[in-house]
MILOBA-511411 format. One line per field, with one value per residue (C-alpha): residue number from 0; residue in three letters; y negated, z, x. Coordinates in steps of 0.001 Angstrom, whole numbers. Each point is the difference from the previous one (the first is absolute). Layout:
# MILOBA-511411
pos = [NUM  ...] $
code = [ALA  ...] $
y = [Y  ...] $
z = [Z  ...] $
x = [X  ...] $
END
This chain:
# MILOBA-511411
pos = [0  1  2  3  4  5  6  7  8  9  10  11  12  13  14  15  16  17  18  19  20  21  22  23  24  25  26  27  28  29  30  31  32  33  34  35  36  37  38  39  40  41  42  43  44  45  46  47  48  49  50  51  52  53  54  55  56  57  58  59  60  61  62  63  64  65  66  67  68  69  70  71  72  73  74  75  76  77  78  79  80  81  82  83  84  85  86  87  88  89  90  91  92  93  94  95  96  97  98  99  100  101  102  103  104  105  106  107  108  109  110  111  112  113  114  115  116  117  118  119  120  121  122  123  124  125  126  127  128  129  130  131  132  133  134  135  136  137  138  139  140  141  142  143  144  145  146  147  148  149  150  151  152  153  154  155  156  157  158  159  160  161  162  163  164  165  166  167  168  169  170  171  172  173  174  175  176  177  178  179  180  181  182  183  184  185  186  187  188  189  190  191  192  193  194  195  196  197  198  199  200  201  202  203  204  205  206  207  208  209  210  211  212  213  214  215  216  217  218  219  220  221  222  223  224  225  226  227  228  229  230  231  232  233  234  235  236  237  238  239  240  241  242  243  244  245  246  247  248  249  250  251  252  253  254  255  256  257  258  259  260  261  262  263  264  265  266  267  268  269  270  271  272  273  274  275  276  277  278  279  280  281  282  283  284  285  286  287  288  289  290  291  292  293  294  295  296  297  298  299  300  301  302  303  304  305  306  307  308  309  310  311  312  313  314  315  316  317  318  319  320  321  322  323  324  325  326  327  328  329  330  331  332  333  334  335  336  337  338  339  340  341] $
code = [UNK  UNK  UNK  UNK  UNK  UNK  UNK  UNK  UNK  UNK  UNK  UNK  UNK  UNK  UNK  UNK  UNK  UNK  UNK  UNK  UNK  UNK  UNK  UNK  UNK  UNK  UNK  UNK  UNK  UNK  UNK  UNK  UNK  UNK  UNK  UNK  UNK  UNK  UNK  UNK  UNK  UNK  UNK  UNK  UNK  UNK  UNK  UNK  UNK  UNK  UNK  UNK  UNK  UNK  UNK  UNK  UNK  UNK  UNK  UNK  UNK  UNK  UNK  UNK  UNK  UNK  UNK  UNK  UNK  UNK  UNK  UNK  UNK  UNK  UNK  UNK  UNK  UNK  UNK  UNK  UNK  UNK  UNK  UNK  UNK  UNK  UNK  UNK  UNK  UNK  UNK  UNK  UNK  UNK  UNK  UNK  UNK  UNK  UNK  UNK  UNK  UNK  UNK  UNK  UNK  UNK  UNK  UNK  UNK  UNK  UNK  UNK  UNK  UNK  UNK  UNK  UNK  UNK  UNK  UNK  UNK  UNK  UNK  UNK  UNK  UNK  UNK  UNK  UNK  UNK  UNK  UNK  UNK  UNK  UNK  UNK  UNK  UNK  UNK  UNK  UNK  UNK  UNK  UNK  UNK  UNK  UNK  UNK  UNK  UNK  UNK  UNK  UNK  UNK  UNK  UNK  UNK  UNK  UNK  UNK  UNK  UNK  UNK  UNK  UNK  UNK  UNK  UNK  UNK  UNK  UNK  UNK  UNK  UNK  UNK  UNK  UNK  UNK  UNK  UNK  UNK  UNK  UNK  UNK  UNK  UNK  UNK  UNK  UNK  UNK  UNK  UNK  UNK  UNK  UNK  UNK  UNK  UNK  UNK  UNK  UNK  UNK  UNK  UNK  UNK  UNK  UNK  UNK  UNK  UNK  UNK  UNK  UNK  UNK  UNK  UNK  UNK  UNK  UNK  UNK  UNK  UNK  UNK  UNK  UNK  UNK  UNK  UNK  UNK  UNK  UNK  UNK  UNK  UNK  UNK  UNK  UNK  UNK  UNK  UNK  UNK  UNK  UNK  UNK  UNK  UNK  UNK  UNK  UNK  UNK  UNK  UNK  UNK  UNK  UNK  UNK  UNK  UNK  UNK  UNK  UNK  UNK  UNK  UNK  UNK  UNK  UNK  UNK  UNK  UNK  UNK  UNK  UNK  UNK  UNK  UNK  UNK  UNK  UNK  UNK  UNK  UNK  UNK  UNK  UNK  UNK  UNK  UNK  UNK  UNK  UNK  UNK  UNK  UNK  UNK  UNK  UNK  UNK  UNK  UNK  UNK  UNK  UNK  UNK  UNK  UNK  UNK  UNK  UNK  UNK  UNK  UNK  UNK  UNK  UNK  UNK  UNK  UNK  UNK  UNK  UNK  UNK  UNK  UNK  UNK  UNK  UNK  UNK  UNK  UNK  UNK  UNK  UNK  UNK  UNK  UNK  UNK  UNK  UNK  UNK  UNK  UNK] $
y = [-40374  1145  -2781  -3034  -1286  910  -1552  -3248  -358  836  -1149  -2659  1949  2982  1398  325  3564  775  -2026  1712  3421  -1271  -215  3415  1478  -1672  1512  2842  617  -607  2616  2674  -946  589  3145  1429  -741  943  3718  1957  1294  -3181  854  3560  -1033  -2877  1747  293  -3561  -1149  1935  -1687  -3495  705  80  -3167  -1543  1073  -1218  -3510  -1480  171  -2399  -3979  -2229  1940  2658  -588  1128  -289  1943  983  1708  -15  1320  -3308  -1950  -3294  217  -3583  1015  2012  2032  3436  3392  1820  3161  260  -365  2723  2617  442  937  2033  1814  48  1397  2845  639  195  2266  2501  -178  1103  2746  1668  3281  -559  -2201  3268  -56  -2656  -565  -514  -1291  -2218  -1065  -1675  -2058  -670  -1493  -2680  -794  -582  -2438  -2863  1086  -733  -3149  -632  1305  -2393  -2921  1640  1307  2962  302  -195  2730  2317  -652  911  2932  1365  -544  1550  2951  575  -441  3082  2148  -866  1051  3655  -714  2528  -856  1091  -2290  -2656  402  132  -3341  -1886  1679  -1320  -3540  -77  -2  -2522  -1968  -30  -593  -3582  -1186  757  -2061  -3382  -925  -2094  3644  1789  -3338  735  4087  -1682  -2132  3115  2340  -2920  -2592  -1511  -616  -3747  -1187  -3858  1482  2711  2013  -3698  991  3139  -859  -2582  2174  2419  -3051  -781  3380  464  -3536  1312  2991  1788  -2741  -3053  -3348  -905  -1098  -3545  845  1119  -1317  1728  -2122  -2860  823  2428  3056  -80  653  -121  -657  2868  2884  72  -1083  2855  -1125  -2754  2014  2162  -3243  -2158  3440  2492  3811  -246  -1792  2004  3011  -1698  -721  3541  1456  -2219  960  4062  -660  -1398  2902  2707  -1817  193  3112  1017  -2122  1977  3716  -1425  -1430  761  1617  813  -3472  -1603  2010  -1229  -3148  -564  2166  -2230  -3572  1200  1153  -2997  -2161  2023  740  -3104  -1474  3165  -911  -3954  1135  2315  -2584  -2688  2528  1172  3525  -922  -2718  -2878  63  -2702  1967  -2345  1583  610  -2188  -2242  -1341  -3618  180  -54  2723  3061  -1170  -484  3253  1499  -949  1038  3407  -46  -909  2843  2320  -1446  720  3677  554  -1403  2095  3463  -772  -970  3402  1823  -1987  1432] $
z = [-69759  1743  2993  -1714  -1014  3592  1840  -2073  92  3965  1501  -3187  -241  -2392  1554  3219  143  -1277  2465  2628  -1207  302  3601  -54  -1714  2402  3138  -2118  -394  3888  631  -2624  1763  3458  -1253  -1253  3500  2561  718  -597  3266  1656  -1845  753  3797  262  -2332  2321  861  -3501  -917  3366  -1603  -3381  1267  1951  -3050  -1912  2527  420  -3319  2471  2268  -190  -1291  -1794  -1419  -3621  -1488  -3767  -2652  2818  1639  2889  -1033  258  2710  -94  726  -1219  -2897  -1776  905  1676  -1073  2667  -1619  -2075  3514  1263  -2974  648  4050  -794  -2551  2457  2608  -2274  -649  3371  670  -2878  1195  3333  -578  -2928  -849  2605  -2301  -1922  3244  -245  3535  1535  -3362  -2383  2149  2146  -2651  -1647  3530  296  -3484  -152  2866  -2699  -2674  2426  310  -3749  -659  2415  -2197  -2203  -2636  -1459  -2121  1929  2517  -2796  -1186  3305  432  -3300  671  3536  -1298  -2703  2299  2455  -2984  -1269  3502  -80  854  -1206  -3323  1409  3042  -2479  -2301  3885  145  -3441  183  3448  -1176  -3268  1879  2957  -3352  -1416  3285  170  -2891  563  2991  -1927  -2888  -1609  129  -1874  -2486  -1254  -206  -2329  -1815  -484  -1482  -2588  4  -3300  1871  1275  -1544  1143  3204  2335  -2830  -1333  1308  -1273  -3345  -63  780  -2821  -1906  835  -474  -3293  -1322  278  -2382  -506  296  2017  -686  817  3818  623  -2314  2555  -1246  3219  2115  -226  2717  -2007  2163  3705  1896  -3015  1576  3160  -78  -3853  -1102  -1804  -2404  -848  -405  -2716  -1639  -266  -257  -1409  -182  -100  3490  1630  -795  1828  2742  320  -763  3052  2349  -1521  653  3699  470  -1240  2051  3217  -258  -919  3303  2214  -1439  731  3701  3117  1812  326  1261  -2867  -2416  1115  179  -3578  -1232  1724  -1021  -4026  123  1778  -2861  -2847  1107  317  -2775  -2184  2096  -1583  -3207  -110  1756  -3155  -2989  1610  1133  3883  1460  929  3622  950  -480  -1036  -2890  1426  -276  -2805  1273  1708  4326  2030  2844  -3277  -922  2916  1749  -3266  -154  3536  -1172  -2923  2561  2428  -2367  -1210  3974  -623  -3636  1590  2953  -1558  -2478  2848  1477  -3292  -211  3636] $
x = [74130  -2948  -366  1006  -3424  -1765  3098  -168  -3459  -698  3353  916  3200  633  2842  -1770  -463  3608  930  -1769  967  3554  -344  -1458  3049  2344  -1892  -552  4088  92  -2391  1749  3783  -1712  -1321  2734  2291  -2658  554  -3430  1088  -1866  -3139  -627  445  -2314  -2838  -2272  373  24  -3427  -1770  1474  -1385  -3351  -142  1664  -2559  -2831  1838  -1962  -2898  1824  -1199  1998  2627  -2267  -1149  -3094  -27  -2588  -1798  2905  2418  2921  2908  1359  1819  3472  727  2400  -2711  -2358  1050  -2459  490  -1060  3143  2289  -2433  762  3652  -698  -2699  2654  2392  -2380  -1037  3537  1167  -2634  684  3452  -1012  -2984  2139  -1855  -2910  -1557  -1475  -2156  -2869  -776  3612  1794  -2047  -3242  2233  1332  -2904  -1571  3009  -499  -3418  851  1478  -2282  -3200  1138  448  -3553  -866  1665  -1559  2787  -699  2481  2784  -2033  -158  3618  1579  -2201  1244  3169  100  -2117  2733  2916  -1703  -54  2917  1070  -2004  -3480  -2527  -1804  -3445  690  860  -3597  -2135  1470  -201  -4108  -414  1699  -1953  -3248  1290  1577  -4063  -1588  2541  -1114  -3494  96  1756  -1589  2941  1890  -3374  109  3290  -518  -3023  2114  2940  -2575  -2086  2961  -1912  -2725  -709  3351  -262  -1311  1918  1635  1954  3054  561  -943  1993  2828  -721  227  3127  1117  -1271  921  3719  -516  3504  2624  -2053  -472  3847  987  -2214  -2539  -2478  -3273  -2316  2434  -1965  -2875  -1385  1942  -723  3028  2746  2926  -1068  -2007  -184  3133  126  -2405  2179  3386  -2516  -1556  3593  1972  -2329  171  3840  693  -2852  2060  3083  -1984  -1243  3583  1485  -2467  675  3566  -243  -2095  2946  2579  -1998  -400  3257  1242  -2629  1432  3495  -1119  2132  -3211  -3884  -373  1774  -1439  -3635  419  1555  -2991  -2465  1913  126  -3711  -1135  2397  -1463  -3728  -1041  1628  -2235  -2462  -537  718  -2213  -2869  1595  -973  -3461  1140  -911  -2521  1860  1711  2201  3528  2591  2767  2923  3004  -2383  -2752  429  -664  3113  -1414  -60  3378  2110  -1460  735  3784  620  -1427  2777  2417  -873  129  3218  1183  -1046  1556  3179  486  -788  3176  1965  -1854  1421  3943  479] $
END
């Protein structure tokens, strides 16, 4: 309901984004089966490898002729199918680096120097790169989620503030140096300001939002659909499942996303070992975070970043990657009950 009327009028056919999606959910269901049958094994071995191939991944939109540059970015790369995002191949290895590590270091990550600085130098490796792009957002996601997965893990609290100071003031002195990143920290803290100007879009999603009121508008009855919402059937979808679905449906949305979040990390408690554990911590953060993340960019709570919501938002890269998360974390919940039968 949200892409007919921008698939009919730029591609004269309606059904040309379900159509596309539908391509997306059949490599999708690929990725999830291959997930679930590779043993995690594989991963922890190559993660070294995998973390060096993240970052030219995420350097190959720089490359001519199949790198894209679009809103003044380089973050895609033409695959001929659709357009790949490196970035969200580059978040699972960089999970699966950090939890190979953990799994290594064990309690000598309570020591800065030989535990986490380590890891934070490889890391930082990929997330140059993506500053390079430049993506922000997904910088900042991975670094949350790697920060929580060390604590989780038993890194000091103190070393943990040192940190979020020191990236707080390398966070300020990024956007200081690109002013489309200072316009939109503008736009976040007056977003009535200039509204046919840069603070359009998110008052066009607060629009949206509001136009739903308690129950919505009924599925189809989008009225911001109609050019009025930038990126509808993508990055603020949500505003659409709250204007067609209202209050109601945004609930549902929120309670899936609460329930993913309890199963994964009910299958990390029940994991085989240190490594397993990790790694489903990592995927359901990564699955969860991000989706928090847009919704909390759609309803004004954080300046707007570029962080597709999980599972909804149209792009075939968040979605496949996505599903071959599920289906490695399927591969984990099924071997610690085979684990617990024997």
């Amino acid at each position: 309901s949200s892409s007919a009327v921008i698939g009919f009028s730029s591609f004269n056919d309606s059904y040309y984004f379900i159509k596309k999606h539908g391509l997306f959910l059949l490599i999708g269901t690929i990725f999830l089966l291959a997930g679930l049958v590779i043993p995690n094994e594989l991963y922890k071995k190559y993660a070294i490898q995998g973390l060096f191939f993240s970052t030219i991944l995420v350097l190959c939109p720089f490359l001519p002729i199949i790198g894209i540059k679009a809103g003044g970015a380089n973050r895609w790369v033409d695959i001929g199918l659709f357009n790949l995002q490196p970035v969200e191949v580059a978040k699972f290895f960089i999970i699966v680096f950090v939890s190979t590590s953990l799994a290594h270091k064990k309690e000598l990550i309570r020591d800065f120097k030989k535990g986490v600085l380590p890891i934070l130098v490889m890391v930082c490796l990929p997330i140059l790169a993506l500053l390079k792009q430049p993506d922000l957002g997904n910088a900042i996601l991975i670094l949350v989620i790697t920060l929580t997965m060390l604590f989780i893990n038993g890194m000091r609290i103190e070393q943990i503030v040192i940190l979020i100071l020191s990236g707080v003031m390398l966070l300020t002195a990024n956007i200081l140096l690109h002013s489309y990143q200072l316009q939109r920290i503008l736009s976040f803290i007056s977003p009535w300001k200039d509204p046919l100007g840069r603070n359009y879009h998110i008052i066009q999603s607060f629009i949206a939002i509001g136009s739903g009121g308690f129950f919505g508008l009924g599925l189809g009855q989008s009225k911001l659909k109609f050019f009025y919402l930038p990126l509808h059937y993508s990055d603020f979808i949500f505003s659409i499942v709250c204007e067609e679905g209202g209050f109601i449906l945004a609930l549902i949305v929120l309670g899936l996303f609460v329930g993913l979040f309890y199963k994964g990390i009910n299958i990390a408690i029940k994991s085989k070992d240190r490594f397993s554990f990790n790694l489903a911590i990592g995927l359901t953060l990564l699955l969860v975070i991000q989706a928090l993340i847009n919704i909390c960019v759609v309803i004004g709570l954080f300046p707007i970043t570029g962080i597709p919501l999980t599972f909804i938002s149209f792009g075939g890269s968040s979605f496949v990657t996505s599903m071959f998360c599920v289906g490695v974390m399927l591969n984990i919940s099924k071997f610690s009950k085979r684990k617990k039968q024997q």
